[in-house]
KEROTOR-929025 format. One record per residue: residue in one letter; z, y, x of N, C-alpha, C in turn. Coordinates in steps of 0.05 Angstrom, whole numbers, padded with zeros to 5 digits, always signed. Last residue first. Example, Ala and Ser with C-alpha at 12.3 -4.5 7.8 and 13.67 -1.06 7.14 Angstrom:
<atoms>
s+00142-00045+00257+00143-00021+00273+00157+00001+00258;a+00156-00114+00264+00156-00090+00246+00156-00066+00264;
</atoms>
This chain:
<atoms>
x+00527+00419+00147+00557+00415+00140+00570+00390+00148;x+00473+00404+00136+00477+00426+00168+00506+00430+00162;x+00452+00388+00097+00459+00365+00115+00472+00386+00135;x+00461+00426+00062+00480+00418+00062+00487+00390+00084;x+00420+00464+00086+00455+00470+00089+00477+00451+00083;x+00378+00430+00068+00382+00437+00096+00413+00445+00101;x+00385+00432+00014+00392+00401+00029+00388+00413+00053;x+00368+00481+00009+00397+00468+00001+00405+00452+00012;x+00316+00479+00027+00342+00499+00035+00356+00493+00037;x+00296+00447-00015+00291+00436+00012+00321+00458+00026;x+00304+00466-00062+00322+00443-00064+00319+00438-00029;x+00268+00518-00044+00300+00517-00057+00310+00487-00050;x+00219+00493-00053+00231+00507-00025+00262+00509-00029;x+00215+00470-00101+00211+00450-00078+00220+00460-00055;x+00207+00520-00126+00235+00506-00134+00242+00483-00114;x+00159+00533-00109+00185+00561-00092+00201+00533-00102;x+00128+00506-00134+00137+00495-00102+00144+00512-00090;x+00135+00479-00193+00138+00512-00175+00149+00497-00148;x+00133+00425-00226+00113+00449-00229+00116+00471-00219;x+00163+00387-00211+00138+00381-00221+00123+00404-00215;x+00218+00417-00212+00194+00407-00187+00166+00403-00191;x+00224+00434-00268+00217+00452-00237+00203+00446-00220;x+00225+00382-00293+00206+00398-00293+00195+00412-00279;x+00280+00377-00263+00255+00355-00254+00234+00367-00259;x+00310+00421-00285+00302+00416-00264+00279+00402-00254;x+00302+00406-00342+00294+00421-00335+00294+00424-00291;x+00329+00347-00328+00302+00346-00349+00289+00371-00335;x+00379+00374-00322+00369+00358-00305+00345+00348-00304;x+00398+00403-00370+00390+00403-00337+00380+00407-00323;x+00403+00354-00402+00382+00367-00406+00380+00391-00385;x+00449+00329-00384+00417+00321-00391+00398+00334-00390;x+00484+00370-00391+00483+00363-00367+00454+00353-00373;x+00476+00373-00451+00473+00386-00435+00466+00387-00415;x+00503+00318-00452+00474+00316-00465+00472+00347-00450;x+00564+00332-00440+00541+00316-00423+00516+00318-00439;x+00574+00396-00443+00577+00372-00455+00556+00348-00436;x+00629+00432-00401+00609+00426-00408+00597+00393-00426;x+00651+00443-00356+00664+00454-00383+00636+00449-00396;x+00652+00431-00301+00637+00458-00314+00640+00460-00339;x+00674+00382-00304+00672+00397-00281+00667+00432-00287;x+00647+00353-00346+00683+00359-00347+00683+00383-00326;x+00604+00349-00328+00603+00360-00363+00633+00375-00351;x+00611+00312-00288+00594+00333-00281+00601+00364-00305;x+00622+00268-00323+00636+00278-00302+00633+00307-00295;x+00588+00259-00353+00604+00261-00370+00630+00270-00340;x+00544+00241-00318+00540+00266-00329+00571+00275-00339;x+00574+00220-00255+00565+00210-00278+00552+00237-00294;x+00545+00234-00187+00569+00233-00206+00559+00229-00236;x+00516+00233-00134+00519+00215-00153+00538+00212-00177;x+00506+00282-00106+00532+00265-00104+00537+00243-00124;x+00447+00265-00110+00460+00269-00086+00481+00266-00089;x+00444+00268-00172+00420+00262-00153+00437+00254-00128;x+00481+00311-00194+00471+00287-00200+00462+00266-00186;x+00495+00348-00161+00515+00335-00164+00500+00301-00167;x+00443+00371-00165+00453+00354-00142+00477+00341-00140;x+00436+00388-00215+00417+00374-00198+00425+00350-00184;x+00471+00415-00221+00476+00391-00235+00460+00383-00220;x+00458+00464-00183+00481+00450-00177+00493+00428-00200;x+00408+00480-00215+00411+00460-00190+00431+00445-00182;x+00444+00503-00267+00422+00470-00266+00416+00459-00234;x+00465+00542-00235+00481+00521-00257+00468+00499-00254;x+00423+00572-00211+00447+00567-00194+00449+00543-00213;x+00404+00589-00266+00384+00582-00249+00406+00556-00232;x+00447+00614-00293+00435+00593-00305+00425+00576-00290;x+00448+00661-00268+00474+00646-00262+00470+00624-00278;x+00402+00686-00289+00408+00698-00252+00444+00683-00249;x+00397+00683-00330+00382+00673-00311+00390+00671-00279;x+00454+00679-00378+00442+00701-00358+00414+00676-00338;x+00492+00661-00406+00469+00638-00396+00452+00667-00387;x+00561+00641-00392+00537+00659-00391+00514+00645-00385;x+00595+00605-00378+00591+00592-00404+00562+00627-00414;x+00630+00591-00314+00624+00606-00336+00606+00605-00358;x+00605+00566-00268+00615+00558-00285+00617+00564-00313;x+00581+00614-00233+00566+00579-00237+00591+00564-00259;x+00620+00641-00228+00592+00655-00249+00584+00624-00258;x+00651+00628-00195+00656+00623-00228+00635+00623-00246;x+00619+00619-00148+00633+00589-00155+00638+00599-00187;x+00575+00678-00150+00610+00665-00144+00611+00639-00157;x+00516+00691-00115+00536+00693-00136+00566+00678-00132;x+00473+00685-00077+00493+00711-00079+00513+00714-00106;x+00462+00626-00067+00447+00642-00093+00457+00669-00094;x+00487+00606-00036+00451+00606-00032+00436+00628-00055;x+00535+00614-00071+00534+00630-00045+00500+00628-00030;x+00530+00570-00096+00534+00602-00104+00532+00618-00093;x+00519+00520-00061+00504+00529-00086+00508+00559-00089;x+00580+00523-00046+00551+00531-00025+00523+00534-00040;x+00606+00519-00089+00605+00537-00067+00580+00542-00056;x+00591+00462-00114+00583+00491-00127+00583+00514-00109;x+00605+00442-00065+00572+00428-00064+00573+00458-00093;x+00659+00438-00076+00641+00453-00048+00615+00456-00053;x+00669+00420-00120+00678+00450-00114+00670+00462-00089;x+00665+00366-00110+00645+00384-00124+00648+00416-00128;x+00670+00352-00038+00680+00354-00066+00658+00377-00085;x+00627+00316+00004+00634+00345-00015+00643+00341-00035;x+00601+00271+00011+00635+00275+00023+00642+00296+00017;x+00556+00263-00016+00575+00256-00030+00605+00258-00006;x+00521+00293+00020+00532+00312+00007+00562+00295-00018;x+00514+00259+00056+00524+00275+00078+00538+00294+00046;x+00497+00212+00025+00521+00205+00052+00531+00230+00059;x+00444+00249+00013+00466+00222-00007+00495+00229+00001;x+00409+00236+00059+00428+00270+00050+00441+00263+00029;x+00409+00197+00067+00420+00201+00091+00429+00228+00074;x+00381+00177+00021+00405+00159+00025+00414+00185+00049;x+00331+00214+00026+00352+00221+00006+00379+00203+00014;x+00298+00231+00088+00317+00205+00066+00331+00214+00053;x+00287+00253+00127+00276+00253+00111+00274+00228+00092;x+00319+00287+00180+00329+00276+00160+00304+00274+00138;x+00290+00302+00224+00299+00272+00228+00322+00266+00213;x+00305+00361+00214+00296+00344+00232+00313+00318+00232;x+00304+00380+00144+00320+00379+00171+00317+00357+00190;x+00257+00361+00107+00277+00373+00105+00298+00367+00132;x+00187+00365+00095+00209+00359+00106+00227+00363+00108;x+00136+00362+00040+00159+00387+00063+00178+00360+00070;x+00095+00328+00027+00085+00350+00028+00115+00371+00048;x+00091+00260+00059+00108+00280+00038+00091+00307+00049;x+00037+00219+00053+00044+00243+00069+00065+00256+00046;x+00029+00162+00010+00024+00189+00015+00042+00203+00042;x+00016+00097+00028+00039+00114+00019+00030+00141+00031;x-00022+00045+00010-00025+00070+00026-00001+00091+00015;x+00000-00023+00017+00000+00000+00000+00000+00025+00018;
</atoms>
């Protein structure tokens, strides 16, 4: 089977989700929102807080993203974390996936992130 060329790389001689997995599930989820809020110039609350502004929405769904994806946490976990319902959390995460699918600024973002967060 001919396996495609990835289109971006993410931090030298990391280009494995298992290896950025390992590096972001030793983050408590109060870190992995930190450094989320702070990629974004906003505060750990904004990303919590129950405002659906864009400019603290955006932040919110990546950092399900990756809770999801990377620190592997349940939705109904994720939900509790941010005051939130899990079918929410679902839906996300839906919108995220979308992202990628379709804006490769959103493909530069998740690459960023996973750069800072393997660089911790």
């Amino acid at each position: 089977m001919n396996r495609a060329t990835p289109k971006y790389y993410v931090f030298p001689g990391i280009n494995n989700d298992r290896v950025i997995s390992e590096k972001i599930m030793r983050l408590s989820p109060e870190e992995i929102i930190k450094v989320i809020a702070d990629y974004f110039e906003i505060t750990a609350v904004n990303i919590r807080n129950k405002e659906r502004y864009r400019k603290f929405a955006y932040p919110r769904h990546i950092s399900i993203y990756f809770m999801k994806k990377y620190g592997l946490m349940a939705s109904t976990q994720i939900g509790r974390i941010l005051n939130r319902d899990h079918t929410t959390i679902l839906h996300s995460l839906d919108i995220v996936k979308n992202w990628i699918d379709t804006k490769d600024e959103m493909i530069d973002k998740i690459n960023d992130l996973k750069n800072i967060f393997c660089s911790k």
